[in-house]
PDB file with SEQRES, HELIX, SHEET and CRYST1 records, atoms N, CA, C and O in Angstrom:
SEQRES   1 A   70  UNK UNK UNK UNK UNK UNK UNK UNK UNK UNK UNK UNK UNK          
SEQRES   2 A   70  UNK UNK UNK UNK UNK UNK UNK UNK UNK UNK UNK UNK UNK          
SEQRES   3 A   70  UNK UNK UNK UNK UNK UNK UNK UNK UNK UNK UNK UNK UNK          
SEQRES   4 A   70  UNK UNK UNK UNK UNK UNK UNK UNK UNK UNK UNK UNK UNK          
SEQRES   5 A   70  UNK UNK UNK UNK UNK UNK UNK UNK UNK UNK UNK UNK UNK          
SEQRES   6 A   70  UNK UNK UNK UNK UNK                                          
HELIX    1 AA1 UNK A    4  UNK A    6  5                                   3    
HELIX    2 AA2 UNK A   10  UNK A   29  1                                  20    
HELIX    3 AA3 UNK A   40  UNK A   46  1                                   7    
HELIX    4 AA4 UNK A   48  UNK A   53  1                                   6    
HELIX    5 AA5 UNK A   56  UNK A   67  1                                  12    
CRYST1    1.000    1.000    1.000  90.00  90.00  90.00 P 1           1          
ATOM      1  N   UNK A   1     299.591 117.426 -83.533  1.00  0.00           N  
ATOM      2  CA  UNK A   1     298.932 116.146 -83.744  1.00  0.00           C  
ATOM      3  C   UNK A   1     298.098 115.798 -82.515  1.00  0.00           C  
ATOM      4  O   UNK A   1     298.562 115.950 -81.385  1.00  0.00           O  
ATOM      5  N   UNK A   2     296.981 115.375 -82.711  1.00  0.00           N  
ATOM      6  CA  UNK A   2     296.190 114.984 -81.506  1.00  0.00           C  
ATOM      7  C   UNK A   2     296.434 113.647 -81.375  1.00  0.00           C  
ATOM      8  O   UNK A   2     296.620 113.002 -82.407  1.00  0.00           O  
ATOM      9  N   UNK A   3     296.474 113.060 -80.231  1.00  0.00           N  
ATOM     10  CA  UNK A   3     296.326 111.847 -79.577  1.00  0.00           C  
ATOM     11  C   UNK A   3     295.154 111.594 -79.079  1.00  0.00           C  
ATOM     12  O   UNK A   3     295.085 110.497 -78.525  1.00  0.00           O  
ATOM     13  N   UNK A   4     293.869 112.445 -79.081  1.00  0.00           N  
ATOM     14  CA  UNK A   4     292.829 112.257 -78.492  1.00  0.00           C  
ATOM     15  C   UNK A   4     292.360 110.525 -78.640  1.00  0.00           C  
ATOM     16  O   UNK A   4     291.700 110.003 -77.741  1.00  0.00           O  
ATOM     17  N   UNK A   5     292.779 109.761 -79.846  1.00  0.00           N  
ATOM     18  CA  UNK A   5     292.567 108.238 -80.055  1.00  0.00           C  
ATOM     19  C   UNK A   5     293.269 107.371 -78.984  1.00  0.00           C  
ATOM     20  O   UNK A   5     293.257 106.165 -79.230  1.00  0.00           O  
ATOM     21  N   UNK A   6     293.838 107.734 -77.913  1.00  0.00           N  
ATOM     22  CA  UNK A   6     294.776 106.687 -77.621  1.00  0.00           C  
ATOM     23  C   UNK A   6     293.926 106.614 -76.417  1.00  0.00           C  
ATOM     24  O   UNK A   6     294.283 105.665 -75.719  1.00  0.00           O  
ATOM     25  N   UNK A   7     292.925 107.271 -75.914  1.00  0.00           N  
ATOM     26  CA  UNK A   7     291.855 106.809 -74.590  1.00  0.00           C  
ATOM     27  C   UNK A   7     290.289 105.913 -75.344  1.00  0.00           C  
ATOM     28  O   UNK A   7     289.355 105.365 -74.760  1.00  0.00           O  
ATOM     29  N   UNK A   8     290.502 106.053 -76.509  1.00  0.00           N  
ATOM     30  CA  UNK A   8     289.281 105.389 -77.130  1.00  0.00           C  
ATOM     31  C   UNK A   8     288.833 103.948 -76.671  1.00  0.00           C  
ATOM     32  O   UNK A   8     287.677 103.526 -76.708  1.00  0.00           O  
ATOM     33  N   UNK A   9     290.123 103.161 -76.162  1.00  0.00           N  
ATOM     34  CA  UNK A   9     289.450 101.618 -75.616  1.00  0.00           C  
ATOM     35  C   UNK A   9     289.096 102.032 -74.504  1.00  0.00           C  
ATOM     36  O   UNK A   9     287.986 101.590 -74.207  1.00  0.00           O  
ATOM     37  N   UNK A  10     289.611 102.800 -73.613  1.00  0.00           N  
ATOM     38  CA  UNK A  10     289.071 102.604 -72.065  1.00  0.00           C  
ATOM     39  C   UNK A  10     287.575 102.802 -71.595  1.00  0.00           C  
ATOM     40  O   UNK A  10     287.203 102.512 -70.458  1.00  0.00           O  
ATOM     41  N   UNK A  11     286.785 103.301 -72.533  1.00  0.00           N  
ATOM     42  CA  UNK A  11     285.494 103.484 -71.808  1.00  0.00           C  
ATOM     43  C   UNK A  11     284.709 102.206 -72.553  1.00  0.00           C  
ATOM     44  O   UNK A  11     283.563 101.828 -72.309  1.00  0.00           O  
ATOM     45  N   UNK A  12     285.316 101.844 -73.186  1.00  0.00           N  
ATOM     46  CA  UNK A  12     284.736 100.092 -73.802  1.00  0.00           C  
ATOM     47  C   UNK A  12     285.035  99.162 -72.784  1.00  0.00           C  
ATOM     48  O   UNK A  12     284.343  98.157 -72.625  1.00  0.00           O  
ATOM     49  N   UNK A  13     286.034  99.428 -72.068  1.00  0.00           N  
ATOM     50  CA  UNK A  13     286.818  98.029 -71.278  1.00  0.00           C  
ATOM     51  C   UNK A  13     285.583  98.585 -70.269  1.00  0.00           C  
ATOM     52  O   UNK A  13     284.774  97.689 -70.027  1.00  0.00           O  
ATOM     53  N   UNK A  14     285.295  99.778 -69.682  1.00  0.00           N  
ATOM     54  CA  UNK A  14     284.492  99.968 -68.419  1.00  0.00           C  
ATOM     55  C   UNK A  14     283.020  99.428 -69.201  1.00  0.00           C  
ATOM     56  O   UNK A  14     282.131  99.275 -68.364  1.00  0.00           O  
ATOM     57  N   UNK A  15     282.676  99.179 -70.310  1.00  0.00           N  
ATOM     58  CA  UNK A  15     281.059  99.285 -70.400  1.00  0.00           C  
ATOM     59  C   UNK A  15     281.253  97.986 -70.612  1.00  0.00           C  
ATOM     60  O   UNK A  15     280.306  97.226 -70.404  1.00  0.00           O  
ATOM     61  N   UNK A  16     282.569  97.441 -71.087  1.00  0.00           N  
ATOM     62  CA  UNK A  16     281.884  95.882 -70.951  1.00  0.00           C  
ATOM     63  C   UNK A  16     282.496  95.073 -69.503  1.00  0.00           C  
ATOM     64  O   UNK A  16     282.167  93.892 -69.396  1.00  0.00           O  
ATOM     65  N   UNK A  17     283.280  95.609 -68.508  1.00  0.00           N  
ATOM     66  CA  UNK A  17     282.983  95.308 -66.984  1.00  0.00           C  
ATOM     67  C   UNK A  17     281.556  95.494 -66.543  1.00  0.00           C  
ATOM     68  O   UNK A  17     280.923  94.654 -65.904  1.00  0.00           O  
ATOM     69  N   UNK A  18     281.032  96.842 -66.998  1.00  0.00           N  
ATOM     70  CA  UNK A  18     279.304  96.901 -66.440  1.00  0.00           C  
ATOM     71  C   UNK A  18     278.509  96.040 -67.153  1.00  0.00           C  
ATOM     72  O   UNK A  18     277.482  95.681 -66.576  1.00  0.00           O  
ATOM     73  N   UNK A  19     278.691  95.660 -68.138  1.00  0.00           N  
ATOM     74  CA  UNK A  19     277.551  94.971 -68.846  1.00  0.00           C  
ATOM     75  C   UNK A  19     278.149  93.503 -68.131  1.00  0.00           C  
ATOM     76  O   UNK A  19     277.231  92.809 -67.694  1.00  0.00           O  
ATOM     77  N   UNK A  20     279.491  92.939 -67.946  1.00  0.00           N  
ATOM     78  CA  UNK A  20     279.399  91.332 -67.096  1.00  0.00           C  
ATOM     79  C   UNK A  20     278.593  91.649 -66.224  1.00  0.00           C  
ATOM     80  O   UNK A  20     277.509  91.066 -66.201  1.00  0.00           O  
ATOM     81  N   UNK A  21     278.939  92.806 -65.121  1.00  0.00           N  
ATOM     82  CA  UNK A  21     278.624  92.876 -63.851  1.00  0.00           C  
ATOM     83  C   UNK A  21     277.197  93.100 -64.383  1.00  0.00           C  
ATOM     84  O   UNK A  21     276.771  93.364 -63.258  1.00  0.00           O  
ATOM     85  N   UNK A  22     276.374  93.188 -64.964  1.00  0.00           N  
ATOM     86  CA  UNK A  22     274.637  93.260 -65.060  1.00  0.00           C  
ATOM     87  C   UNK A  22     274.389  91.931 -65.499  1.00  0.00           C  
ATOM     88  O   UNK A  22     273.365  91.396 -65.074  1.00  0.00           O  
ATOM     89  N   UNK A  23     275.056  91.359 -66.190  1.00  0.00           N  
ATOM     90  CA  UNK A  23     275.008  89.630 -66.423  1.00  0.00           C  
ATOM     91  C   UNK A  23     274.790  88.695 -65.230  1.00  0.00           C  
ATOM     92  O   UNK A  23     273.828  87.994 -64.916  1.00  0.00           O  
ATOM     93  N   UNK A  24     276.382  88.973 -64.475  1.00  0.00           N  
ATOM     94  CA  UNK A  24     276.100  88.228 -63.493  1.00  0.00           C  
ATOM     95  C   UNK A  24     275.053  88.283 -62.542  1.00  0.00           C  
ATOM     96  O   UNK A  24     274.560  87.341 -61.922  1.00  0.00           O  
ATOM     97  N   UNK A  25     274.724  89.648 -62.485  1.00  0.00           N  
ATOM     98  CA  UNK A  25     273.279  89.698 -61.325  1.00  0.00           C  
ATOM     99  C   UNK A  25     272.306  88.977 -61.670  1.00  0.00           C  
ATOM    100  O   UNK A  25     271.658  88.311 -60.863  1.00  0.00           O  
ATOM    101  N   UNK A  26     272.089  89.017 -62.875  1.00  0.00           N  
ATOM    102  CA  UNK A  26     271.090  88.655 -63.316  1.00  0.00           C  
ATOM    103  C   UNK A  26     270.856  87.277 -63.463  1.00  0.00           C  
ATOM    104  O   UNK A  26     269.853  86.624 -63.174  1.00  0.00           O  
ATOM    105  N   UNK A  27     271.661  87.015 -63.831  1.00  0.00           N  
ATOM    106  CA  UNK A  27     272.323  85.120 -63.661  1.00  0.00           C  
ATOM    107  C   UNK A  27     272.287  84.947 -62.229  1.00  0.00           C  
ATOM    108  O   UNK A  27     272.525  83.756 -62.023  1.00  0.00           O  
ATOM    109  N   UNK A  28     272.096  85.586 -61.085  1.00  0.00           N  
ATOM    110  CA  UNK A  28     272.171  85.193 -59.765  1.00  0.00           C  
ATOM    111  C   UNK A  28     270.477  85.272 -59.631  1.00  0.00           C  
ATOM    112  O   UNK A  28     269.738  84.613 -58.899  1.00  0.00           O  
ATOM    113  N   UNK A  29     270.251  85.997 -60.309  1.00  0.00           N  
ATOM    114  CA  UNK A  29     268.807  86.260 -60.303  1.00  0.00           C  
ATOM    115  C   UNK A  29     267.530  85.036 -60.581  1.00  0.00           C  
ATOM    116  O   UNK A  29     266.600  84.546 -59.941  1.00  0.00           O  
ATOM    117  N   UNK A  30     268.211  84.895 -62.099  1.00  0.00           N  
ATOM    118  CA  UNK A  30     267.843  83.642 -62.272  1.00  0.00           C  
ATOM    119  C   UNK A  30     267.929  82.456 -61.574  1.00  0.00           C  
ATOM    120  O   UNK A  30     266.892  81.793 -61.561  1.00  0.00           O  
ATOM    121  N   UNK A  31     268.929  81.988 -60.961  1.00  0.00           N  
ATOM    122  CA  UNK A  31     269.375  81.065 -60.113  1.00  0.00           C  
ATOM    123  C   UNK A  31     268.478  81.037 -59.205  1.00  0.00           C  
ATOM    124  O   UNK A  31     268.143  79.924 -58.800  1.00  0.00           O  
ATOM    125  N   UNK A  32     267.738  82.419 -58.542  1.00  0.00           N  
ATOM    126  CA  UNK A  32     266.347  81.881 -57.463  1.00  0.00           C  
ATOM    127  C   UNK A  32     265.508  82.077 -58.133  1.00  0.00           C  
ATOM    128  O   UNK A  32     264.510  82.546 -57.585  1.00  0.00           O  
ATOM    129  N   UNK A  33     265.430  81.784 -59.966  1.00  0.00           N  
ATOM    130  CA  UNK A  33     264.115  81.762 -60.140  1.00  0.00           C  
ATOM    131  C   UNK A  33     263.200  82.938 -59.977  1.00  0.00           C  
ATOM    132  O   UNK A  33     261.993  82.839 -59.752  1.00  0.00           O  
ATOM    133  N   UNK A  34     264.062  84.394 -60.148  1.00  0.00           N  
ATOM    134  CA  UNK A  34     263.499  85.485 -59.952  1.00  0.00           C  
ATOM    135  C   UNK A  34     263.507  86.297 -61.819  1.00  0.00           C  
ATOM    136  O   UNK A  34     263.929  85.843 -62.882  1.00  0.00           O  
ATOM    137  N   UNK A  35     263.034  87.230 -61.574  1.00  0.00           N  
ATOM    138  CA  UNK A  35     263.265  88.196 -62.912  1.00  0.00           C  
ATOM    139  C   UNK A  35     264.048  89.200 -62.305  1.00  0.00           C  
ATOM    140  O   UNK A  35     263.839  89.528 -61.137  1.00  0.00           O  
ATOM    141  N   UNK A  36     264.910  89.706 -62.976  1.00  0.00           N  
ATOM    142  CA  UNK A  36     266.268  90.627 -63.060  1.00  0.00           C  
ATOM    143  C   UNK A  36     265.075  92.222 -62.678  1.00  0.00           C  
ATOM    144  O   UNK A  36     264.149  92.327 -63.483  1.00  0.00           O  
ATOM    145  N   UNK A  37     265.112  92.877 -62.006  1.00  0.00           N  
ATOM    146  CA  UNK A  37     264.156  93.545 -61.705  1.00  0.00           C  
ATOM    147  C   UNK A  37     264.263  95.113 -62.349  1.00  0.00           C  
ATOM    148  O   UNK A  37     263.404  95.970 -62.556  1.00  0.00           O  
ATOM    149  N   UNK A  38     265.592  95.078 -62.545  1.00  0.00           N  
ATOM    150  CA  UNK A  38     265.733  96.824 -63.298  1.00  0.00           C  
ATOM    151  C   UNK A  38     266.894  96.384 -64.984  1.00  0.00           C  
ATOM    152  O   UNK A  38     267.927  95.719 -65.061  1.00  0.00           O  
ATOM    153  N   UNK A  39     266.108  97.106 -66.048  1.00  0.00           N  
ATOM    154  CA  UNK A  39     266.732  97.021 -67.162  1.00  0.00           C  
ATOM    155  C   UNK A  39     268.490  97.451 -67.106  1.00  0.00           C  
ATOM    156  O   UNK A  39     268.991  97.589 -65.990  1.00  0.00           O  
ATOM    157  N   UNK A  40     269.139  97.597 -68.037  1.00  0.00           N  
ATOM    158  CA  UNK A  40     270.406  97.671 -68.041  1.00  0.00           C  
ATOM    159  C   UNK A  40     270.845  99.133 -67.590  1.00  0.00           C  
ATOM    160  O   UNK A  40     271.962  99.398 -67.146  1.00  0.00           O  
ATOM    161  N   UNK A  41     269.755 100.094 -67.773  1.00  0.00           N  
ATOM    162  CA  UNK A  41     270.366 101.570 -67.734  1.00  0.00           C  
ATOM    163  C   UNK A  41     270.079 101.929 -66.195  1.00  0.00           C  
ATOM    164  O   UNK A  41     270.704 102.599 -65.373  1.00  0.00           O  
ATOM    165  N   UNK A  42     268.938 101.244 -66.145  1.00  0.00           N  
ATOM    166  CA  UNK A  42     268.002 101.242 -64.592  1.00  0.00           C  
ATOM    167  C   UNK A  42     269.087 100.963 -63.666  1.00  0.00           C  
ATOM    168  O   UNK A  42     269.301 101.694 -62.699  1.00  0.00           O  
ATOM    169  N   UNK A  43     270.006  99.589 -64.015  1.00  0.00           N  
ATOM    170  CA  UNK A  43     271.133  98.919 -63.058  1.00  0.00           C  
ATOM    171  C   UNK A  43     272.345 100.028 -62.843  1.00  0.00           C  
ATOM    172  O   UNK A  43     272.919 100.226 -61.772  1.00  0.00           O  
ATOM    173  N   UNK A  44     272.612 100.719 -64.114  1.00  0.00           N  
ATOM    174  CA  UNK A  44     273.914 101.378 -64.075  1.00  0.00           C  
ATOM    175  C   UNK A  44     273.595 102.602 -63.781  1.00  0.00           C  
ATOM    176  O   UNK A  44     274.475 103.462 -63.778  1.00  0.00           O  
ATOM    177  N   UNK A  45     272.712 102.812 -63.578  1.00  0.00           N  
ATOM    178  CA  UNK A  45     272.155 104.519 -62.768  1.00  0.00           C  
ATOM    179  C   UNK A  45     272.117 103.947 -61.518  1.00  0.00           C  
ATOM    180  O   UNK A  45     273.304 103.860 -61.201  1.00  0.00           O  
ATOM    181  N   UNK A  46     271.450 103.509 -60.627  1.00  0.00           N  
ATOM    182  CA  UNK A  46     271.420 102.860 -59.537  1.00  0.00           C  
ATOM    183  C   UNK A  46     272.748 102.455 -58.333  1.00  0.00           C  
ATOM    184  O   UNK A  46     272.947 102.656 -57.135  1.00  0.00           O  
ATOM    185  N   UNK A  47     273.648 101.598 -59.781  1.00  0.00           N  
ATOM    186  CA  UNK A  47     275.106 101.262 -59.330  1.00  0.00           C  
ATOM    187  C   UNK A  47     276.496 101.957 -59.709  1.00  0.00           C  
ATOM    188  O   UNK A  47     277.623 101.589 -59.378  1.00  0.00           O  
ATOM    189  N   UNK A  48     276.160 102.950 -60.414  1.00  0.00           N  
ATOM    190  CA  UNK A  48     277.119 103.280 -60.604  1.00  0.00           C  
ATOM    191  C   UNK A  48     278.830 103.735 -59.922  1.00  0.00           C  
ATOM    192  O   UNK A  48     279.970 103.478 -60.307  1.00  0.00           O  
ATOM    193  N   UNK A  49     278.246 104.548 -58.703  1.00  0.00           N  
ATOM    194  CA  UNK A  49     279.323 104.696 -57.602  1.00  0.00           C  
ATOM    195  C   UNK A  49     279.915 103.329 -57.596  1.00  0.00           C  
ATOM    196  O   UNK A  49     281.082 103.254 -57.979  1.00  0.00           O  
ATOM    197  N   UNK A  50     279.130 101.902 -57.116  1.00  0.00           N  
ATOM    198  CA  UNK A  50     279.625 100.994 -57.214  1.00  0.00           C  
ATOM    199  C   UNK A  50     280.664 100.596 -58.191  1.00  0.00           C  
ATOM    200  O   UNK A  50     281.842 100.240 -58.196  1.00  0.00           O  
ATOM    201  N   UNK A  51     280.070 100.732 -58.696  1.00  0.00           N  
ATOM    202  CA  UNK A  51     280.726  99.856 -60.133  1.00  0.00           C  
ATOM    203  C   UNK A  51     281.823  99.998 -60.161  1.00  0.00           C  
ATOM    204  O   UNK A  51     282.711  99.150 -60.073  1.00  0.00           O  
ATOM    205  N   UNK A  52     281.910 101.453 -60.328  1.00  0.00           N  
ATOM    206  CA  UNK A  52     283.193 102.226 -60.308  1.00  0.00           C  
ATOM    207  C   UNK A  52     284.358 101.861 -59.384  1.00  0.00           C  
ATOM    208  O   UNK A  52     285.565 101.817 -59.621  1.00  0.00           O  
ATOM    209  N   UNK A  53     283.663 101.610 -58.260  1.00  0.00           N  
ATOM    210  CA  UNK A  53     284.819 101.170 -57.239  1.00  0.00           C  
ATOM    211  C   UNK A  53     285.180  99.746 -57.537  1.00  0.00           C  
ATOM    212  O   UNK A  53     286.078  99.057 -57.053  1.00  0.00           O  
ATOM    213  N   UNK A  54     284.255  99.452 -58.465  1.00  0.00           N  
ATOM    214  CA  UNK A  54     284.773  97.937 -58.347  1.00  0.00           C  
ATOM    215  C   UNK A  54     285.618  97.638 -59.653  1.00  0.00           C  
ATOM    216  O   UNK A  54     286.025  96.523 -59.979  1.00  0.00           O  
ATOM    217  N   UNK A  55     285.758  98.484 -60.150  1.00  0.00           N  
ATOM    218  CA  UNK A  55     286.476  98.373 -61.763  1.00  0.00           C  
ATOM    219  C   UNK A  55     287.855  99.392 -61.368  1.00  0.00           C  
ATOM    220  O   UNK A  55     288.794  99.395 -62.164  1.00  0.00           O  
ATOM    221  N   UNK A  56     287.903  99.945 -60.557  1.00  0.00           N  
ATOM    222  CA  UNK A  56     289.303 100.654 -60.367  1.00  0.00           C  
ATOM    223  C   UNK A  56     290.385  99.970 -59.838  1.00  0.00           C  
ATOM    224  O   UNK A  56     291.463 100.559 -59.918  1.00  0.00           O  
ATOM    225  N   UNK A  57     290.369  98.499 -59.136  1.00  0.00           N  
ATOM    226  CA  UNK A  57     291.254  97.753 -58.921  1.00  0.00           C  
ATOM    227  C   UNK A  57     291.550  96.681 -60.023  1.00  0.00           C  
ATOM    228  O   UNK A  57     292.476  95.885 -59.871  1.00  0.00           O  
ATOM    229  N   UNK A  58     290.670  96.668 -61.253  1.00  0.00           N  
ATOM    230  CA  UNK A  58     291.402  96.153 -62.585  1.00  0.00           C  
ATOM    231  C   UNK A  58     291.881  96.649 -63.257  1.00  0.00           C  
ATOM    232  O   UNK A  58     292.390  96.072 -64.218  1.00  0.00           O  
ATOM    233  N   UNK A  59     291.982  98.436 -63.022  1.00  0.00           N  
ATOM    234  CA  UNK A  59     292.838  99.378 -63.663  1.00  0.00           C  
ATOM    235  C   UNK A  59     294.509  99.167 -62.959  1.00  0.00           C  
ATOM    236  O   UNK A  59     295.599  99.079 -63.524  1.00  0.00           O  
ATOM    237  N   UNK A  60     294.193  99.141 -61.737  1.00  0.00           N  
ATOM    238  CA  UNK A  60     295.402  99.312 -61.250  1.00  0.00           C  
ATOM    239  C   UNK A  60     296.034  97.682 -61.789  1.00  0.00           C  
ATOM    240  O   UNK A  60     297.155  97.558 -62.283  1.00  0.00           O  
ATOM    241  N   UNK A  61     295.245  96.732 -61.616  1.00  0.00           N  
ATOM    242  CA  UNK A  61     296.198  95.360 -62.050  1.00  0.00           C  
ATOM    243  C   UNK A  61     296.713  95.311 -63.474  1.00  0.00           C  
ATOM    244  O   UNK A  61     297.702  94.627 -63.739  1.00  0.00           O  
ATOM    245  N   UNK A  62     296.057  96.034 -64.429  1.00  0.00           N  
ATOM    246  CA  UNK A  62     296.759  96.087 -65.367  1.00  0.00           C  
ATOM    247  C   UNK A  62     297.395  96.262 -65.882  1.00  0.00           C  
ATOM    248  O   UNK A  62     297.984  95.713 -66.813  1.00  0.00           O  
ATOM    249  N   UNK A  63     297.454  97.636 -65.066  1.00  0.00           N  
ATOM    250  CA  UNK A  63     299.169  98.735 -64.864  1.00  0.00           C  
ATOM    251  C   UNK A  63     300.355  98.015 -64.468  1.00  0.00           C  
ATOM    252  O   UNK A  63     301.489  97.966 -64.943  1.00  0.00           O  
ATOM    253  N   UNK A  64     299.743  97.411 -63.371  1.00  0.00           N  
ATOM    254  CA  UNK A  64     301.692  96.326 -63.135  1.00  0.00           C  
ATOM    255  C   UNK A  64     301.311  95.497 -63.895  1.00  0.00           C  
ATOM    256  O   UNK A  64     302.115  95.700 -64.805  1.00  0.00           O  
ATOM    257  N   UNK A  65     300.682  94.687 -64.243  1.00  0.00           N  
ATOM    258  CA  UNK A  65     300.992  93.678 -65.223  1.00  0.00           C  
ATOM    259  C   UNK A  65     301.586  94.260 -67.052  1.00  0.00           C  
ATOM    260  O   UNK A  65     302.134  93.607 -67.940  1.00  0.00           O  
ATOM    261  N   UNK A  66     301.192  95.606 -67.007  1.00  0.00           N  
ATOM    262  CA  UNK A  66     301.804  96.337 -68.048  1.00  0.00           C  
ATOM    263  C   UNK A  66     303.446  96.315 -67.756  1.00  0.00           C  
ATOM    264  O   UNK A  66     304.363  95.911 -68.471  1.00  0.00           O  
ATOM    265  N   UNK A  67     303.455  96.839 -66.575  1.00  0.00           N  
ATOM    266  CA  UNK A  67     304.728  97.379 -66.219  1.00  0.00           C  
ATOM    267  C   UNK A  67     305.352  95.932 -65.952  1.00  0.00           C  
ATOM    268  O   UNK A  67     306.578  96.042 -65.950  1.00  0.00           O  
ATOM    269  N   UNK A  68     305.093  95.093 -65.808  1.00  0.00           N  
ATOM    270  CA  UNK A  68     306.186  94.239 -65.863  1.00  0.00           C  
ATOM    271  C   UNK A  68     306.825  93.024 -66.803  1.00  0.00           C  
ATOM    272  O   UNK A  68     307.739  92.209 -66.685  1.00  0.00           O  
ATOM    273  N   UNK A  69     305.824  93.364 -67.807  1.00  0.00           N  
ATOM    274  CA  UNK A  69     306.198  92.848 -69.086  1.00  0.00           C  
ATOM    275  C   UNK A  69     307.277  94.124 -69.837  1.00  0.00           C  
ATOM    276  O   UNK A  69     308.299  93.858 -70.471  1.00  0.00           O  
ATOM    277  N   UNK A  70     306.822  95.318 -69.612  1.00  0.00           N  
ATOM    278  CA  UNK A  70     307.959  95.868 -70.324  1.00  0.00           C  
ATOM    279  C   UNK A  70     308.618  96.967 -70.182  1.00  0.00           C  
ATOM    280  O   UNK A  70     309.568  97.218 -70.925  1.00  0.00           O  
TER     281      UNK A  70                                                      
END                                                                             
């Protein structure tokens, strides 16, 4: 039997951390009244290393908060 289904949410939970994190820039962007200067793919080619580092400490919080409910 394959389990290959049981990783199917995780690359959703990461594309919609990247898609806030392109929101919020852009919403900061706006805020000086600027235009958001690179499209969505433009941002996540660019940031990606980032991103990444910045979405691996909501992996880990989820894990204890997994683990300590059950």
């Amino acid at each position: 039997m394959s389990h290959s289904h049981t990783n199917y949410i995780r690359p959703r939970r990461f594309r919609t951390f990247v898609t806030n994190r392109y929101y919020e820039n852009r919403d900061e962007y706006d805020g000086f009244q600027q235009v958001q200067p690179h499209s969505f793919e433009e941002y996540v080619g660019k940031n990606l290393n980032l991103l990444k580092d910045q979405y691996r400490p909501t992996i880990r919080q989820r894990l204890r908060e997994i683990r300590q409910k059950g």
